[in-house]
N, CA, C and O atoms as a CHARMM CRD file, in Angstrom:
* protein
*
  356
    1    1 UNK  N    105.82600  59.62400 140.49000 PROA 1      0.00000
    2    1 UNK  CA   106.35300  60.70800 139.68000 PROA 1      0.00000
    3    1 UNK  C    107.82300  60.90600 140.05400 PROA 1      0.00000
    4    1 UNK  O    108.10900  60.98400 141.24800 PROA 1      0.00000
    5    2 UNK  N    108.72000  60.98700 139.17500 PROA 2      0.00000
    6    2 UNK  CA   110.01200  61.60000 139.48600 PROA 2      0.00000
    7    2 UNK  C    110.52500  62.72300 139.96100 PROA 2      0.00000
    8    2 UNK  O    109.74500  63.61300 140.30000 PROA 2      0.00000
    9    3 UNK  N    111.59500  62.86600 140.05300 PROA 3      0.00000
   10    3 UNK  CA   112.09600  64.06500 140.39800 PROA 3      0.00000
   11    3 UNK  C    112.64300  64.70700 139.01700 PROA 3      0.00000
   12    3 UNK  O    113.28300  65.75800 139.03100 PROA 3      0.00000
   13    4 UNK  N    112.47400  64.30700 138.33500 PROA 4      0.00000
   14    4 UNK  CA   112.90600  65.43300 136.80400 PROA 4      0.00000
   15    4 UNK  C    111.29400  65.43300 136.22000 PROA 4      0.00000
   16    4 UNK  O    111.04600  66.27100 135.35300 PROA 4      0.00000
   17    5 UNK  N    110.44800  64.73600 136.56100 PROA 5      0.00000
   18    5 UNK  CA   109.08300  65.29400 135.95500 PROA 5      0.00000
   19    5 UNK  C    108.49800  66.19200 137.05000 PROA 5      0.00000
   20    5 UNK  O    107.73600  67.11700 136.77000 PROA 5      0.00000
   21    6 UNK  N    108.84200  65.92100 138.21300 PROA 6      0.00000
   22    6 UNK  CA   108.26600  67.19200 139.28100 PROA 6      0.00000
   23    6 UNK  C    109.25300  68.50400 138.83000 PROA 6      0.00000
   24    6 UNK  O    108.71500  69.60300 138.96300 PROA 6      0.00000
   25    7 UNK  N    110.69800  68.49200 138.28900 PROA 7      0.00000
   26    7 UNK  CA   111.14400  69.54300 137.95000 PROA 7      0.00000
   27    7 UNK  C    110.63800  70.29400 136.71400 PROA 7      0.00000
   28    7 UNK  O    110.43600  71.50600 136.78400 PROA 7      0.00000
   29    8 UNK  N    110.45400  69.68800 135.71600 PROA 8      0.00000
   30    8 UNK  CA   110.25000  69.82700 134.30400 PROA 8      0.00000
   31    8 UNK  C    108.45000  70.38300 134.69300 PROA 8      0.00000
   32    8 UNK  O    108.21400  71.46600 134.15600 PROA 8      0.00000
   33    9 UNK  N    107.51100  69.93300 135.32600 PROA 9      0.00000
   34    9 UNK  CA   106.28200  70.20300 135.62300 PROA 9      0.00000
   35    9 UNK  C    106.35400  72.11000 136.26700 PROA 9      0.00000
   36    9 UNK  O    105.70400  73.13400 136.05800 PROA 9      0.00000
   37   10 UNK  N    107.48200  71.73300 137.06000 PROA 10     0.00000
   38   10 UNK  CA   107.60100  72.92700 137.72400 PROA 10     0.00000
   39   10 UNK  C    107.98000  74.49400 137.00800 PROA 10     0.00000
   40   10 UNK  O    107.49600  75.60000 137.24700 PROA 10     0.00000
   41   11 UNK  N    109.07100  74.06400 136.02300 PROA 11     0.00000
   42   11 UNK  CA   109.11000  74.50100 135.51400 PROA 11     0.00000
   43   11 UNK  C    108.52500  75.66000 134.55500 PROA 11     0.00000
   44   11 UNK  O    108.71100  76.87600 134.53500 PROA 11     0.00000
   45   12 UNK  N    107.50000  74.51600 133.52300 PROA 12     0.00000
   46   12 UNK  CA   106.82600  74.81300 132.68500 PROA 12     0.00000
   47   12 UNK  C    105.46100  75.80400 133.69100 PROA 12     0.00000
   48   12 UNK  O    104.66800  76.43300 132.99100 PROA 12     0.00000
   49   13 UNK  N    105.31700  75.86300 134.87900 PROA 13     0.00000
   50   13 UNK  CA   104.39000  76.12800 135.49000 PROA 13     0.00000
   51   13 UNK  C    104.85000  77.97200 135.71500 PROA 13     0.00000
   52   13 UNK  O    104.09200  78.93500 135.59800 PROA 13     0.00000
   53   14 UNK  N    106.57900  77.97000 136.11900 PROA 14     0.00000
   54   14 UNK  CA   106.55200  79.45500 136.24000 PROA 14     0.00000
   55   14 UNK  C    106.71700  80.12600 135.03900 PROA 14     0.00000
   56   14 UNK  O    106.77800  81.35500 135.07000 PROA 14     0.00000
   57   15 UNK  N    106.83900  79.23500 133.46100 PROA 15     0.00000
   58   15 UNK  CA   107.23600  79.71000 132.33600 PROA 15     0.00000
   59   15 UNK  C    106.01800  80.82000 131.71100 PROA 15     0.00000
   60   15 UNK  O    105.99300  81.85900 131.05100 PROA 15     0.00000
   61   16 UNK  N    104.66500  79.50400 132.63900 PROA 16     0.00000
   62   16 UNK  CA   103.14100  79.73700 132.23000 PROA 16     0.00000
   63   16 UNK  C    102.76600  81.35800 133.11300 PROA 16     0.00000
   64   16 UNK  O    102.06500  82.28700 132.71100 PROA 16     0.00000
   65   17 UNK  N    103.53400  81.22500 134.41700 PROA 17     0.00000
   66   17 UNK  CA   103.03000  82.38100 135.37800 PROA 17     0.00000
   67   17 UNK  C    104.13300  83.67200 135.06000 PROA 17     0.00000
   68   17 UNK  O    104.15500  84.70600 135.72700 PROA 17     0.00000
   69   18 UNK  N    104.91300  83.42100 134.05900 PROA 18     0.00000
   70   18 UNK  CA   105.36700  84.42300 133.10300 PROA 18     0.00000
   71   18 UNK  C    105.31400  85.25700 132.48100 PROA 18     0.00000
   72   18 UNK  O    105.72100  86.40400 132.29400 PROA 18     0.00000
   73   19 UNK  N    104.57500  84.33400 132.06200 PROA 19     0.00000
   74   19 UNK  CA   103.82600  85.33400 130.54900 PROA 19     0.00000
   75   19 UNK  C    102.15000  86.01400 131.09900 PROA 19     0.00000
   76   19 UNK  O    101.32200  86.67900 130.47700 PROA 19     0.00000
   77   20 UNK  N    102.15900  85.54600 132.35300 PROA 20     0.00000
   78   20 UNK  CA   100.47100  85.93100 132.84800 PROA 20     0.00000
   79   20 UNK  C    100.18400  87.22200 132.27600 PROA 20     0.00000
   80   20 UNK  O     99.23800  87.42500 131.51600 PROA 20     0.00000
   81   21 UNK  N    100.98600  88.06100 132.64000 PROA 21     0.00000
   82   21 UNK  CA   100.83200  89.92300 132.15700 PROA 21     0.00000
   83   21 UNK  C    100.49400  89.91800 130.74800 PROA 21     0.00000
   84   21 UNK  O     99.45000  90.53500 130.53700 PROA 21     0.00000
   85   22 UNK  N    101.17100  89.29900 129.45500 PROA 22     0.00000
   86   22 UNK  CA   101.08800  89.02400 128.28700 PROA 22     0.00000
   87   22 UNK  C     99.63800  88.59200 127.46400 PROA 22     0.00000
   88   22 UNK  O     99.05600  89.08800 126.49900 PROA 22     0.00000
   89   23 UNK  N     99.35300  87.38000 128.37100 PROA 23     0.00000
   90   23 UNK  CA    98.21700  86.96400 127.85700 PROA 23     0.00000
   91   23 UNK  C     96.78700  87.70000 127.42600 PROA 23     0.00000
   92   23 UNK  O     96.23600  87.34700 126.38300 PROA 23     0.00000
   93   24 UNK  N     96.22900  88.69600 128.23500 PROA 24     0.00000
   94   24 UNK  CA    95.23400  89.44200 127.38700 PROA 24     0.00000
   95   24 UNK  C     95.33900  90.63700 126.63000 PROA 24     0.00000
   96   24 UNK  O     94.34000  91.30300 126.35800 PROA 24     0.00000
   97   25 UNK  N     96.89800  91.06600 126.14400 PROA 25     0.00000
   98   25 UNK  CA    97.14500  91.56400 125.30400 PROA 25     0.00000
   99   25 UNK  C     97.07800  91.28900 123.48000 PROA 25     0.00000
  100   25 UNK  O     97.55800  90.32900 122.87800 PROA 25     0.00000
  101   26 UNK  N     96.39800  92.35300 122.95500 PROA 26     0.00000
  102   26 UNK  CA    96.87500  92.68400 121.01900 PROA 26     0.00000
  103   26 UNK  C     97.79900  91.26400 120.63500 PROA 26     0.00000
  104   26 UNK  O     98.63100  91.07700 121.52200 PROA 26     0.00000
  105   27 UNK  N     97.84300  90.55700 119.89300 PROA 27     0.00000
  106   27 UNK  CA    98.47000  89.41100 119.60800 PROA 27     0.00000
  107   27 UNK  C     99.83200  90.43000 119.00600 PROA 27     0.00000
  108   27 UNK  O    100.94000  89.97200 119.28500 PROA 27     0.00000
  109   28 UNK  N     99.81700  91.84800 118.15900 PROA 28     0.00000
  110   28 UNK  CA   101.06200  92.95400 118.32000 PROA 28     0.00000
  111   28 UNK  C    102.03900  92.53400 119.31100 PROA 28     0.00000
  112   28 UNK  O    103.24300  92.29300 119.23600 PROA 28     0.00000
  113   29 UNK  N    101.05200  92.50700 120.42200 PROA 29     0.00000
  114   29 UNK  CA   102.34700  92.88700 121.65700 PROA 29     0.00000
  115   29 UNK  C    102.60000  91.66300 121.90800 PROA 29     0.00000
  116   29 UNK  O    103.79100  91.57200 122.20800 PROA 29     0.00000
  117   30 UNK  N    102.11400  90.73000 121.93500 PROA 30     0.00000
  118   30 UNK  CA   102.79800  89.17300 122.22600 PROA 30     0.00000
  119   30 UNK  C    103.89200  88.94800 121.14500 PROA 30     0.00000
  120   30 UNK  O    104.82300  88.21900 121.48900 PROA 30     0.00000
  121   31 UNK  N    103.91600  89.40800 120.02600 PROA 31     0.00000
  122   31 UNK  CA   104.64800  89.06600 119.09700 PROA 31     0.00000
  123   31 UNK  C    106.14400  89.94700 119.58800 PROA 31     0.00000
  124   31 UNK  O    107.30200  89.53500 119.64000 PROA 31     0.00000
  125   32 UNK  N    105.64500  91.12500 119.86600 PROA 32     0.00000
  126   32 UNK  CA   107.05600  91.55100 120.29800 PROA 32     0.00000
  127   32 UNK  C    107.21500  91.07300 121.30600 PROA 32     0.00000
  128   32 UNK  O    107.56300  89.92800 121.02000 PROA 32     0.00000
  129   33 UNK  N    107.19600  91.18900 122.67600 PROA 33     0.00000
  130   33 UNK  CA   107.41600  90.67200 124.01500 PROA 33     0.00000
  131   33 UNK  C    108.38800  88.97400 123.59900 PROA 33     0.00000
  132   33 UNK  O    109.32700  88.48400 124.22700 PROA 33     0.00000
  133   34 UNK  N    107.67300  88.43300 122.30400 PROA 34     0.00000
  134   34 UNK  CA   108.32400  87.22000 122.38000 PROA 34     0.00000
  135   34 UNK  C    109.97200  87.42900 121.92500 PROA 34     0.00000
  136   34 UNK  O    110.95700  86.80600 122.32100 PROA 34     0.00000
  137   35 UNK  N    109.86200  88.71000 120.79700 PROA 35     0.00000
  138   35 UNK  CA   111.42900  89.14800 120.17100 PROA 35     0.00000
  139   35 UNK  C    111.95400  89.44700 120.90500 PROA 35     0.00000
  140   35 UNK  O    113.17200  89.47600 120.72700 PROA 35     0.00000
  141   36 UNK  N    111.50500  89.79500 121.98100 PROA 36     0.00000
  142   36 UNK  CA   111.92300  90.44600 123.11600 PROA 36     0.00000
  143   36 UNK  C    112.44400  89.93400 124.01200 PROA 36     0.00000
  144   36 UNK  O    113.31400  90.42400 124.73200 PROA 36     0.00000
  145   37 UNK  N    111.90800  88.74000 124.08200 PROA 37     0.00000
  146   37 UNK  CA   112.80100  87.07800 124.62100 PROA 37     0.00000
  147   37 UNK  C    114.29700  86.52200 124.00600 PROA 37     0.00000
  148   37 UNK  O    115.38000  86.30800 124.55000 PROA 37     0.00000
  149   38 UNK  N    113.86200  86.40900 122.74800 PROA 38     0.00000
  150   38 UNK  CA   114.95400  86.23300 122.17000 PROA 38     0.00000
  151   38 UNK  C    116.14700  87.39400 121.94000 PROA 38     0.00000
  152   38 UNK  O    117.33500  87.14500 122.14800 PROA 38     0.00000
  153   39 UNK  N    115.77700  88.37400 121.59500 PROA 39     0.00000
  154   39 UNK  CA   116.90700  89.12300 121.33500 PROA 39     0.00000
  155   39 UNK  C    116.58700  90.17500 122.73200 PROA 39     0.00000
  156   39 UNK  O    115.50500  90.65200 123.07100 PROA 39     0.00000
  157   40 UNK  N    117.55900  90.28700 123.19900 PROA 40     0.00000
  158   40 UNK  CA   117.81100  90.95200 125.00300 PROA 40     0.00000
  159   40 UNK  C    117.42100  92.42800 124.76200 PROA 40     0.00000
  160   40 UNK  O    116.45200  93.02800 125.22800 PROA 40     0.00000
  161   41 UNK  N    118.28600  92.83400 124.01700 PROA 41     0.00000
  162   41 UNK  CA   117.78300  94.85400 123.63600 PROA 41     0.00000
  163   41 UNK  C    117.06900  95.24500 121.99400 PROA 41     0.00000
  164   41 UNK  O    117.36900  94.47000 121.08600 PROA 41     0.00000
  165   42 UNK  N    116.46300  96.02800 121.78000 PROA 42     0.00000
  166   42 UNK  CA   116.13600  96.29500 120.66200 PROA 42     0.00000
  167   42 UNK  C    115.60900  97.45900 120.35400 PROA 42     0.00000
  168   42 UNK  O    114.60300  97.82000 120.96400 PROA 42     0.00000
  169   43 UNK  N    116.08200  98.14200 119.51800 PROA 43     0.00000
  170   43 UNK  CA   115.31000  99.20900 118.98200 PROA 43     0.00000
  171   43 UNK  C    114.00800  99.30100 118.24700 PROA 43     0.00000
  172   43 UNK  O    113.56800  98.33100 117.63100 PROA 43     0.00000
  173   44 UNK  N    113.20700 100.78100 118.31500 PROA 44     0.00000
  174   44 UNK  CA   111.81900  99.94400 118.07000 PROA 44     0.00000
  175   44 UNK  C    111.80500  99.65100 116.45000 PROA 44     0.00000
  176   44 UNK  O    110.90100  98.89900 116.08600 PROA 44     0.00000
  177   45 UNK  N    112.72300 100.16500 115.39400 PROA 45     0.00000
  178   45 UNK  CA   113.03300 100.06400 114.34000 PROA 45     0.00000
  179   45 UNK  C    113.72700  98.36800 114.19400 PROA 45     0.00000
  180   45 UNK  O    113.61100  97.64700 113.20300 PROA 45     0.00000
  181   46 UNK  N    114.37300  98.06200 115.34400 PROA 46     0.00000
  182   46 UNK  CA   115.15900  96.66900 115.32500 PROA 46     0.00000
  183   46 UNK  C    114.08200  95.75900 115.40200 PROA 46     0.00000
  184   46 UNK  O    114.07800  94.80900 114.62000 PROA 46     0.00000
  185   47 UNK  N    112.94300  95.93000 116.42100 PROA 47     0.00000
  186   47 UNK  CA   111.31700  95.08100 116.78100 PROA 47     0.00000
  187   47 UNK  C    110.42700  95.21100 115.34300 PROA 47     0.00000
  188   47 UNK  O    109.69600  94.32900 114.89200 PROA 47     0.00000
  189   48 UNK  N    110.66400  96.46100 114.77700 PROA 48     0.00000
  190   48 UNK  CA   110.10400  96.16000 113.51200 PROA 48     0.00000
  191   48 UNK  C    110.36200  95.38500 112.10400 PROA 48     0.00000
  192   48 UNK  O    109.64300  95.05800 111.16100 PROA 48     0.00000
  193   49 UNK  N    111.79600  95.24700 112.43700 PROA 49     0.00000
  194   49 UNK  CA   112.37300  94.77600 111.55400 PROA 49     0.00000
  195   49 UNK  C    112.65500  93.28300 111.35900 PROA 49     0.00000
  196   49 UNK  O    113.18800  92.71400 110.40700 PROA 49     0.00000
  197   50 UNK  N    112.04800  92.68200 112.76400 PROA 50     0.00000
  198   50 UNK  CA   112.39100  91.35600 113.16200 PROA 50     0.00000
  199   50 UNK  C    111.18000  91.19000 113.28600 PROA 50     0.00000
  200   50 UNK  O    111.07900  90.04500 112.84400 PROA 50     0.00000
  201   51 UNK  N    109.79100  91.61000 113.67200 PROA 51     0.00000
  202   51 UNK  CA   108.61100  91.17600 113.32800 PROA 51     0.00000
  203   51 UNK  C    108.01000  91.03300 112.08800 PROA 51     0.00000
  204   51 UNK  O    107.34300  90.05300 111.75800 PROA 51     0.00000
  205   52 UNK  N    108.24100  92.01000 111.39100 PROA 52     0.00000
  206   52 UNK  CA   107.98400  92.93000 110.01000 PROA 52     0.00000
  207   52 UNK  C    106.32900  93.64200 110.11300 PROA 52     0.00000
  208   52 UNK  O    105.43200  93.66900 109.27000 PROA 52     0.00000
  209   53 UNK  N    106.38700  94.15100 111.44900 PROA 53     0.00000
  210   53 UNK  CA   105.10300  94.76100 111.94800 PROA 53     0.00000
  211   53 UNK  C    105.24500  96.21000 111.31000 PROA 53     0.00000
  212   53 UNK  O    106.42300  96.54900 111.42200 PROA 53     0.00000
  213   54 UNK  N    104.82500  96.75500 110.96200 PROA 54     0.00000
  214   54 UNK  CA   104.42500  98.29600 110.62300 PROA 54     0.00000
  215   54 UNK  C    105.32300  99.56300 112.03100 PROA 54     0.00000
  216   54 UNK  O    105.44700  99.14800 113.18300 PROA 54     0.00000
  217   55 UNK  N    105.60800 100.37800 111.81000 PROA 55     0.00000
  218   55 UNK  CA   106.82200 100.86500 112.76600 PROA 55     0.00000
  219   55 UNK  C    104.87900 101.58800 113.97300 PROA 55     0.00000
  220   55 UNK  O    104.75900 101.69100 115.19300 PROA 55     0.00000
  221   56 UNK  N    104.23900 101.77100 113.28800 PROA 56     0.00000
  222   56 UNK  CA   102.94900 102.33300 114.12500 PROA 56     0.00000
  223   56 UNK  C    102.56100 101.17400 114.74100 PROA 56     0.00000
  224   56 UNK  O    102.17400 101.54200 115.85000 PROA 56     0.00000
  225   57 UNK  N    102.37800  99.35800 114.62300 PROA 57     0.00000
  226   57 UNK  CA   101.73100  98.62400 115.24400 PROA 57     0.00000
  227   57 UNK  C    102.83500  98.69000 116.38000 PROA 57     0.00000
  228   57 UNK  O    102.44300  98.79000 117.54300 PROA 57     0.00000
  229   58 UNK  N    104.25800  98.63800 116.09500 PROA 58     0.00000
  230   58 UNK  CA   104.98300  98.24000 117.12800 PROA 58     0.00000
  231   58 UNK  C    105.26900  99.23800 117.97100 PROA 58     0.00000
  232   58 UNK  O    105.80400  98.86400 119.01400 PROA 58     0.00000
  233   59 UNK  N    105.05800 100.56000 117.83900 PROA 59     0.00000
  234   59 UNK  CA   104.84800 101.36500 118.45700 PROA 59     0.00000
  235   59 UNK  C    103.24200 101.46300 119.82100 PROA 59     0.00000
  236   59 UNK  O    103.15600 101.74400 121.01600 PROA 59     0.00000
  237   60 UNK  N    102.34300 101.08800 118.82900 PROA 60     0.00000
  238   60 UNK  CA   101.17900 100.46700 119.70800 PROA 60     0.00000
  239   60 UNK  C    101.38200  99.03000 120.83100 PROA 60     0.00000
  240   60 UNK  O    100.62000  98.63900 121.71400 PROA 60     0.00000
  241   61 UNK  N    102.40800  98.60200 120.48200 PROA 61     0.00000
  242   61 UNK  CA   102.68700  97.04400 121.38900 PROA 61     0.00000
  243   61 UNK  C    103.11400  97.84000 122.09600 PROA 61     0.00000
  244   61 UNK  O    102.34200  98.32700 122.92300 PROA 61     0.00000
  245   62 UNK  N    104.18600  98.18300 122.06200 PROA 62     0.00000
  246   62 UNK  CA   105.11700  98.72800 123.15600 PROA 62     0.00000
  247   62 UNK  C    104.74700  99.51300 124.19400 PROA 62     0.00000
  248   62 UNK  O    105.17700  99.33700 125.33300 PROA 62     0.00000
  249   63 UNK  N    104.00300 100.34400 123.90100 PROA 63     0.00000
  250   63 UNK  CA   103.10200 101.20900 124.94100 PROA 63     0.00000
  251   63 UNK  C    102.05200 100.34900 125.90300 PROA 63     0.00000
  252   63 UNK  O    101.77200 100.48900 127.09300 PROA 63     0.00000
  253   64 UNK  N    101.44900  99.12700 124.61100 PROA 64     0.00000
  254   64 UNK  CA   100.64600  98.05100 125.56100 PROA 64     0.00000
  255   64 UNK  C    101.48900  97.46800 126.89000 PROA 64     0.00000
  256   64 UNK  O    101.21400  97.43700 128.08900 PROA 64     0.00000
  257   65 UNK  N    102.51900  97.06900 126.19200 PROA 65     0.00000
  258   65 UNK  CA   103.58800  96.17300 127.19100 PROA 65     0.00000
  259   65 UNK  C    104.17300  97.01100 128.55600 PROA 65     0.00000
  260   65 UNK  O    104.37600  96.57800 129.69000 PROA 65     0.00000
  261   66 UNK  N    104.32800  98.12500 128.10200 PROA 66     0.00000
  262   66 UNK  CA   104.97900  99.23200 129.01700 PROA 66     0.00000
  263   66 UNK  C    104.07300  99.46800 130.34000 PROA 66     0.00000
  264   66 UNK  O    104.46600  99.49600 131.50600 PROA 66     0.00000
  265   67 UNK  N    102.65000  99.64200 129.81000 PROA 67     0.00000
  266   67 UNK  CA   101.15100 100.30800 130.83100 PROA 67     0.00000
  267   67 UNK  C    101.48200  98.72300 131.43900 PROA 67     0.00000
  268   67 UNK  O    101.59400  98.68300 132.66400 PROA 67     0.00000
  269   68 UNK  N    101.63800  97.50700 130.75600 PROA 68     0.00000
  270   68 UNK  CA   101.38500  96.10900 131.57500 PROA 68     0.00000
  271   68 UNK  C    102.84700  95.57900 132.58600 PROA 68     0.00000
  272   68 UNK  O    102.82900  94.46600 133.11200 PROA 68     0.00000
  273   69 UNK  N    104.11400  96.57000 132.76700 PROA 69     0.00000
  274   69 UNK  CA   105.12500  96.60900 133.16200 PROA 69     0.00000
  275   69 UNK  C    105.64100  95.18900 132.49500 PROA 69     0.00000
  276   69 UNK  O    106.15900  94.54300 133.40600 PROA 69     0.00000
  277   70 UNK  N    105.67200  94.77100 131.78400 PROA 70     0.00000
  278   70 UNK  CA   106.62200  93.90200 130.78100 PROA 70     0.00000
  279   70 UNK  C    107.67000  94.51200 130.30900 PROA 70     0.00000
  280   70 UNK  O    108.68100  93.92100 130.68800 PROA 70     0.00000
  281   71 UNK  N    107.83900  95.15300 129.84900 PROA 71     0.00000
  282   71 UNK  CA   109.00100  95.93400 128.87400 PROA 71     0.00000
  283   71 UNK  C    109.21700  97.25500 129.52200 PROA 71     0.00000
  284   71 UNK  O    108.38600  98.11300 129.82000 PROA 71     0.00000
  285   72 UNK  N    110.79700  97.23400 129.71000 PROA 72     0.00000
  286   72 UNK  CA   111.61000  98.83400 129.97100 PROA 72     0.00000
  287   72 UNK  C    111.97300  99.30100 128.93700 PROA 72     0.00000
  288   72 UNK  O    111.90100  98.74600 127.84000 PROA 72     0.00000
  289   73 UNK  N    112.54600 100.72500 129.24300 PROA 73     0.00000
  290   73 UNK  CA   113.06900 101.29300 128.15100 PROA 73     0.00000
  291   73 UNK  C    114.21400 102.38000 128.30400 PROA 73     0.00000
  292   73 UNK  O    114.09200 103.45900 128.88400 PROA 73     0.00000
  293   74 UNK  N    114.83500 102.11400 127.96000 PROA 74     0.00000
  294   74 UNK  CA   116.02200 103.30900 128.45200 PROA 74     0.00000
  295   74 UNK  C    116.85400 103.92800 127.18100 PROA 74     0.00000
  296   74 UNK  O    116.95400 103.28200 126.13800 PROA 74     0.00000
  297   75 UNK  N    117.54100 105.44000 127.36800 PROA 75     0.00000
  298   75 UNK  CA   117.63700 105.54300 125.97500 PROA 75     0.00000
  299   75 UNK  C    119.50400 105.13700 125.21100 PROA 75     0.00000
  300   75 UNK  O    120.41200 105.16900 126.04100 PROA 75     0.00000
  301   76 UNK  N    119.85200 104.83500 123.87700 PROA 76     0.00000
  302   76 UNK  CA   120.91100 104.00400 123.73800 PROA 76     0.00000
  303   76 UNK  C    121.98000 104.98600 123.92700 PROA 76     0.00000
  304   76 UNK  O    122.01700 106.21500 123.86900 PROA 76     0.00000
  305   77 UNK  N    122.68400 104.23200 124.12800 PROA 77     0.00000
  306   77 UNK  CA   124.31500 104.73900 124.61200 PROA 77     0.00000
  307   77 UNK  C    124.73200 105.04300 123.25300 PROA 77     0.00000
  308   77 UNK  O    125.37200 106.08700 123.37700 PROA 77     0.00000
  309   78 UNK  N    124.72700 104.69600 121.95700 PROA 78     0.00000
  310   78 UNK  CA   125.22800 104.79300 120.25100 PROA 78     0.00000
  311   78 UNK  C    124.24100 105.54100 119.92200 PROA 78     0.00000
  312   78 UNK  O    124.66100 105.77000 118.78800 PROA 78     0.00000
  313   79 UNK  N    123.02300 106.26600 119.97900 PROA 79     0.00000
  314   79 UNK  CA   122.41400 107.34500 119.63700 PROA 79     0.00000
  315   79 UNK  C    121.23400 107.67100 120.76000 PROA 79     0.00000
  316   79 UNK  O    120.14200 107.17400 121.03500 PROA 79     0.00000
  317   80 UNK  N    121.94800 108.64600 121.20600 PROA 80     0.00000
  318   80 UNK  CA   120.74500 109.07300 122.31200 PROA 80     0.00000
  319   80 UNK  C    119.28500 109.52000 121.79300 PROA 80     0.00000
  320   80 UNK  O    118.22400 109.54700 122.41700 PROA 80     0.00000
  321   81 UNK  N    119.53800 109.82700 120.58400 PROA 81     0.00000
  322   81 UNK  CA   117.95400 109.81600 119.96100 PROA 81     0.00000
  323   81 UNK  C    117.28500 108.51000 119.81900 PROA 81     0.00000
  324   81 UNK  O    116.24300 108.51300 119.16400 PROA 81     0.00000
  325   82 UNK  N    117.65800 107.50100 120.26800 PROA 82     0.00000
  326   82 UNK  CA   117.04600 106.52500 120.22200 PROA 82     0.00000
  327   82 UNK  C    116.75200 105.73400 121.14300 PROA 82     0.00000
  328   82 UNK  O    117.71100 105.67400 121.91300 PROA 82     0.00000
  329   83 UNK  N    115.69800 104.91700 121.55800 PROA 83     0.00000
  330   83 UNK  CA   115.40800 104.13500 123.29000 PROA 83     0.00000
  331   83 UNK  C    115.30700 102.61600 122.43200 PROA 83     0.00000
  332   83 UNK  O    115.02700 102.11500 121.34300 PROA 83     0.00000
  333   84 UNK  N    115.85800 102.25900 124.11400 PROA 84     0.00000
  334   84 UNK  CA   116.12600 100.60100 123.46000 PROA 84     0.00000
  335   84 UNK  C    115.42100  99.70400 124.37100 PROA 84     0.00000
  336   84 UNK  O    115.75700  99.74300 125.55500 PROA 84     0.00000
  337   85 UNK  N    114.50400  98.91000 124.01200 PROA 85     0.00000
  338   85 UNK  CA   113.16500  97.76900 124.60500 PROA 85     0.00000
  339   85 UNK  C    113.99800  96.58800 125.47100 PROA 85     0.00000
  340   85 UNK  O    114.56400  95.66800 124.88000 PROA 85     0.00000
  341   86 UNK  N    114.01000  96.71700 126.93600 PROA 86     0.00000
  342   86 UNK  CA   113.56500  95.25100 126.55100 PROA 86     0.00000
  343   86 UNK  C    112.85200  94.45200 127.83600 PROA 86     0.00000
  344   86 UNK  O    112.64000  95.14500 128.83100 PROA 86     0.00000
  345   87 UNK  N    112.53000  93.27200 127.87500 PROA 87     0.00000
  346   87 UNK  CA   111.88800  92.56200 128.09300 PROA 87     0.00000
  347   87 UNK  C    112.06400  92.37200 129.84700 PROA 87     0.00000
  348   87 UNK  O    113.16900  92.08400 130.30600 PROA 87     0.00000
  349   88 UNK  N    110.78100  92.58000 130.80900 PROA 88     0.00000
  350   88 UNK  CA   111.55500  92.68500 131.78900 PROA 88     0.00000
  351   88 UNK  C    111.23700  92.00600 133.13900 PROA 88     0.00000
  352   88 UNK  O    111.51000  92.26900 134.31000 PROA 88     0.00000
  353   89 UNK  N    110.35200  90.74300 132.32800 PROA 89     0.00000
  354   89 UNK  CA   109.40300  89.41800 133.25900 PROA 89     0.00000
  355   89 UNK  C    110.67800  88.09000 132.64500 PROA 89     0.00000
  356   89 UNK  O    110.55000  86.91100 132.97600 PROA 89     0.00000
């Protein structure tokens, strides 16, 4: 075995022990957690809008993800009425 397939093996192994928290969650909350990958901050209106989940399912993820310490939340600097997600495995 090489040393870029022992890396690449390795890899994919902490990518897998990553997402561990994720896995017996609402397929909801996997869907966000993954937007949540890609885009760094988001509002929960921004998670809805990029899933096209219902503003109540993504409201239900988020609380999943939160109780599973995946996702922070702090509130935005451009409208304090608003808290911004994100991703934090």
């Amino acid at each position: 075995m090489s040393t870029s397939e022992v890396l690449t093996r390795s890899e994919s192994e902490s990518e897998t022990d990553r997402w561990e928290a994720v896995r017996d969650l609402p397929p909801s909350a996997k869907l966000v957690a993954k937007v949540l990958d890609y885009e760094e901050t988001l509002t929960q209106k921004g998670i809805a809008e990029e899933t096209l989940l219902p503003a109540r399912t993504v409201r239900y993820a988020l609380t999943r993800l939160e109780d599973a310490g995946v996702v922070s939340s702090r509130f935005s600097f451009s409208d304090a009425r608003k808290r911004v997600y994100r991703l934090t495995i």
